[in-house]
N, C-alpha and C positions, 0 to 999 in steps of 0.2 A: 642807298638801299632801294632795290626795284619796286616798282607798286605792286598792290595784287592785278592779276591778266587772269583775263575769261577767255580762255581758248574752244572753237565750234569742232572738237572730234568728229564725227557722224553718227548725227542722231543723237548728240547726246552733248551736254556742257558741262565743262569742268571750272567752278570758280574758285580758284586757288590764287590763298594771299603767302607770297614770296616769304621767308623765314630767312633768319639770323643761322648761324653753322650750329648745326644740336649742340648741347650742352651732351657734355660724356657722363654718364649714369657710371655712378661707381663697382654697381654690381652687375652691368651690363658689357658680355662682349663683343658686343656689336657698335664697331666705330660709326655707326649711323643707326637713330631710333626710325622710326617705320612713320608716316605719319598715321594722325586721326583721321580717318573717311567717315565723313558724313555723308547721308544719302538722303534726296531730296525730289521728290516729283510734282510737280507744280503744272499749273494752269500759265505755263510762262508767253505764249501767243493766244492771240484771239481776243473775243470780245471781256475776258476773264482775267485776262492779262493784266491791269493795270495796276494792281495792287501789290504785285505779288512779286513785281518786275523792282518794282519801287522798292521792298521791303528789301528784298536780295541785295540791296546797294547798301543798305546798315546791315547787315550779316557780312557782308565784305571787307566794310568797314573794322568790326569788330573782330576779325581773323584777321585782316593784317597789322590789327592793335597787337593782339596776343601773340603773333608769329615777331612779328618783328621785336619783340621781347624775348625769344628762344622758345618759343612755344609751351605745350602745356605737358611741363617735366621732360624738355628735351624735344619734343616731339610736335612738329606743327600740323596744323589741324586745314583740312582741304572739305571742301565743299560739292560733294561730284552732282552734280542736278542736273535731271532729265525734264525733258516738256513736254505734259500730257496732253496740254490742249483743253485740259477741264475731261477732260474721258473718265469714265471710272475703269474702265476696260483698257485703257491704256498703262492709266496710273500703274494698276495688277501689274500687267505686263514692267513697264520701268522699276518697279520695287523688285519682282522677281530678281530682274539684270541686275540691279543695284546690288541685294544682299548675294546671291550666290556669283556673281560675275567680277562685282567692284570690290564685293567685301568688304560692303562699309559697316560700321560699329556699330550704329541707329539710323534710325529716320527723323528728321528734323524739319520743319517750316513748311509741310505738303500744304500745299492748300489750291483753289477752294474747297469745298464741301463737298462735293462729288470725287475732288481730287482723293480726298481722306479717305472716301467709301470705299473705292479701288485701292487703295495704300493698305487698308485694314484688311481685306482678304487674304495677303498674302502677310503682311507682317504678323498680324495675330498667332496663325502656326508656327512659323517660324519663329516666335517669341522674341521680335526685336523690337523694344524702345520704339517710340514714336515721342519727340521733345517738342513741343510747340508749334501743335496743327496751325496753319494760318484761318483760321475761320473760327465763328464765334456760334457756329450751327446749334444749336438745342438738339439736333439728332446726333449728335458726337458725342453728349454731355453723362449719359448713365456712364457710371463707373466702369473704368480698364485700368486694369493694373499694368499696362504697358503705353497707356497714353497718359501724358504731361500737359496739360495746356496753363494756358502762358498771358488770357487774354480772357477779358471777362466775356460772358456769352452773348449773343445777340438778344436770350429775353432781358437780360440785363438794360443792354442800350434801350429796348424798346420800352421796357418800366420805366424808367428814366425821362424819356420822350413822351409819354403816355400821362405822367405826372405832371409834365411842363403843358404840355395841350391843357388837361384839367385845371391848370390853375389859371391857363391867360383865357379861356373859358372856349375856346378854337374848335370846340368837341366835335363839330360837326365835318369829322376829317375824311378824307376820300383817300384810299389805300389802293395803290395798283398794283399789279403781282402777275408774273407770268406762270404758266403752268408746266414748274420745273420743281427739282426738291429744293433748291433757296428759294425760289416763292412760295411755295407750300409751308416751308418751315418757317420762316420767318411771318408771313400771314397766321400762323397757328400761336406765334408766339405774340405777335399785337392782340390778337384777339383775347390771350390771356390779361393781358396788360389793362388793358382796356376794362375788363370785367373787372379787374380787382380794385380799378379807379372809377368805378361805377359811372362808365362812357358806354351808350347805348345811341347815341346818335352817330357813332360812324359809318362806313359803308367798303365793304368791299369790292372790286374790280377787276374782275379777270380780264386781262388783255389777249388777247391774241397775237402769236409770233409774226402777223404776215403785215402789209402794207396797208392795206384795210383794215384787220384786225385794231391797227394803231390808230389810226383815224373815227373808225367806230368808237372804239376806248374813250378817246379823248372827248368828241361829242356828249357821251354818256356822262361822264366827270361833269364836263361844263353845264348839262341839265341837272347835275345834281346841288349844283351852287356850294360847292366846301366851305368851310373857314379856314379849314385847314388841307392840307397835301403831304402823301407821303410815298414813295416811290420803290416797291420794290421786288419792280417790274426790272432785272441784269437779264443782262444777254444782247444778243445783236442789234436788236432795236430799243434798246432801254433808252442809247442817249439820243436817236431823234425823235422817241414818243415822249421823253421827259421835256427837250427842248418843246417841241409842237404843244406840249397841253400848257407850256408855263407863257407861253404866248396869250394863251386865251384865259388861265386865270391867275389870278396875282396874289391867290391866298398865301397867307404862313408858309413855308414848306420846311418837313421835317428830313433828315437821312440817318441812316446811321453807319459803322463806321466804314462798313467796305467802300463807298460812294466816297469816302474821302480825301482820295488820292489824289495829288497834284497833276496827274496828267489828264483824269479822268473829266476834274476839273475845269481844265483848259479847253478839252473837247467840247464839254458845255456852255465852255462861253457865258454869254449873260446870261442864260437860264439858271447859274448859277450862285447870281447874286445873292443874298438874304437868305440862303438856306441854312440852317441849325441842323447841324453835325452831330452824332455823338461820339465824340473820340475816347480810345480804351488805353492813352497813352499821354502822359502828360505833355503840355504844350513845350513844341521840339526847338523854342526861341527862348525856352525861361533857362538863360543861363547859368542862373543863379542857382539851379537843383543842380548838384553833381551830376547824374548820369545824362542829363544832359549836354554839359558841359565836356564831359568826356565822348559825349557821343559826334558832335559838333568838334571837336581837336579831332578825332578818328576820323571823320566825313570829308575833312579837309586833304589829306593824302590820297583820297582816292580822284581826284582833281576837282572839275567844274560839275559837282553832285549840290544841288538845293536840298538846306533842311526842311525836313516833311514830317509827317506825322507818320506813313508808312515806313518809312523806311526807319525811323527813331523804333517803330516798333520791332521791325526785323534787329536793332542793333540791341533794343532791350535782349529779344527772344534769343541771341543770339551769347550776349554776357552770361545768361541763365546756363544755358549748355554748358559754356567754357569753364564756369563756377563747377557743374554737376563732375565735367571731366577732369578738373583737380580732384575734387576728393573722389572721385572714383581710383586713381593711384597709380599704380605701374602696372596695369593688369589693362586684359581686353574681356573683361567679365563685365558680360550686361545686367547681370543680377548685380553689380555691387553699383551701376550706373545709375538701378530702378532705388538700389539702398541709400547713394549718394543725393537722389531728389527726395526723397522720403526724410532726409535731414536737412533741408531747408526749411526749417522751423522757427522762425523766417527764417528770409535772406533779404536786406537792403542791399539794392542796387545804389543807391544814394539817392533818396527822396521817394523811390519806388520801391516798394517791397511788394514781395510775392513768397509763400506758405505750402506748403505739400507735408504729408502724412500719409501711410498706408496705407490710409481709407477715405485719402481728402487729396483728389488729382488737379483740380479749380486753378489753383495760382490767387487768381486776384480776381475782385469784382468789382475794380476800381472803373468810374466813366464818369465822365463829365460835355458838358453839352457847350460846344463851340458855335460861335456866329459868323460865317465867311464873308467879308464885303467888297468881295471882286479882288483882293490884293492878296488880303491874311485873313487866318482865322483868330478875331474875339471869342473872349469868354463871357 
């Protein structure tokens, strides 16, 4: 049986996991069903990349799980994903090609945040499904009845985080953020945190995108003496301002989940060491949960791929679809796709469960706060 193969068309990647011969549909005349197109635009190069590259490798996984079983009712399900680069203005553009050129069915796994913003301009008219933004933005979160997400929010990880500061007593935490919509948003949503755990001694920190800007930054932090560190300062120079300040101070340092990517990681080297995580996905080594377990036999086909927490999320995000495209049925109706997420009331994956309702798009607001010590992540 072949693996799944990422073929580079131009301009544009198609990650499609090979399939079993369709199963013949008794009331179908057609000696071959059509597959599922999924459509996907992603932040897949650049400083934005690291997450999202990772996650794609468990959505791989999990369509050549379900292909190489005969797919879903016959029909195997492809992955066409375009790289925006993190553009919003791109994104537009690759959704546009996506639904009226690919003719894919929904949109599934855009991320990041800026990827969404651009995805949503154009899918919103056009009324297609969007399954599991990769991003945990708080600007995504007011209600659309065409978006699914799949992963709890970023003020989630930050309550979370903001809870753990206030109790080992760290409060005096130094918060760096560049000035883009993921630092704005996410600086908006500590700030929340912070106030409802009555923490008044942190401090914020605009950094500046330039080479100086980073060096002023850092100085400023280190006059401000922290107890605590928190970084969420992405973008081109995130990892050698994060590296440069954790040289000069060796407080606590906190992340949450997008910073927690095995390559991003590696990038960071030792400034890595002792940071506390907050992962939105349970840990991708405990075998002993099914969806685990299932996710880790699926990862294994796709060759020499390390279990991770992104990419476990992408295989989560990615079971959720294939679950929604069974009961969706023998139809290419995206209202019975928005009707089939609407009856996840729950749904265990095995050990993870995630919820949807008409009025309730959330999934889960599960997080838990990991400890990385140069090798793995502790809880």
């Amino acid at each position: 049986m072949p693996a799944a193969t990422l073929r580079h068309p131009s301009r544009r990647r198609i990650l499609q996991a090979s399939a079993l011969a369709p199963v013949a549909l008794p009331l179908a005349p057609r000696a071959q069903a059509q597959p599922w197109r999924i459509g996907q635009t992603a932040a897949l190069t650049g400083p934005l990349a690291f997450p999202f590259v990772e996650m794609n490798k468990g959505v791989a996984a999990a369509f050549l799980e379900v292909n190489e079983q005969g797919g879903i009712d016959g029909r195997r399900v492809e992955l066409v994903s375009l790289d925006d680069g993190g553009l919003p203005e791109k994104a537009a553009a690759n959704t546009q090609a996506l639904i009226e050129k690919e003719r894919v069915f929904c949109m599934f796994g855009c991320g990041g945040t800026t990827s969404v913003m651009g995805a949503l301009q154009v899918l919103v008219p056009a009324k297609v499904p969007l399954i599991a933004p990769a991003t945990g933005s708080d600007a995504l979160r007011p209600f659309n009845p065409l978006v699914f997400h799949t992963r709890a929010s970023y003020s989630h990880e930050l309550a979370k985080i903001a809870r753990q500061i206030g109790s080992t007593g760290f409060t005096k935490c130094a918060v760096a953020y560049f000035d883009n919509p993921f630092g704005k948003a996410t600086l908006a949503a500590f700030d929340a945190a912070a106030k409802a755990n009555k923490n008044q001694d942190w401090k914020a920190f605009l950094i500046q995108e330039t080479p100086e800007g980073v060096a002023r930054g850092i100085e400023e932090i280190v006059a401000f003496q922290p107890t605590a560190l928190m970084s969420l300062a992405i973008g081109a120079l995130g990892i050698p301002f994060y590296k440069g300040l954790r040289k000069r101070v060796q407080a606590p340092a906190f992340s949450i989940s997008f910073l927690g990517s095995r390559p991003l990681l590696a990038a960071l080297g030792d400034a890595a060491v002792g940071i506390t995580v907050a992962q939105v996905v349970p840990n991708p080594n405990n075998s002993a949960m099914p969806v685990v377990y299932a996710y880790r036999n699926a990862l294994k086909k796709l060759g020499d791929v390390e279990p991770g927490y992104s990419s476990l999320e992408g295989y989560v995000n990615a079971r959720i679809l294939l679950e929604a495209l069974r009961r969706t049925g023998r139809t290419d109706s995206r209202e019975r796709l928005v009707n089939a997420m609407h009856g996840m009331r729950p749904y265990d994956l095995g050990g993870f469960e995630v919820g949807y309702g008409p009025n309730d798009h959330n999934g889960t607001d599960f997080v838990e706060l990991t400890y990385f010590n140069g090798e793995r992540f502790r809880r």
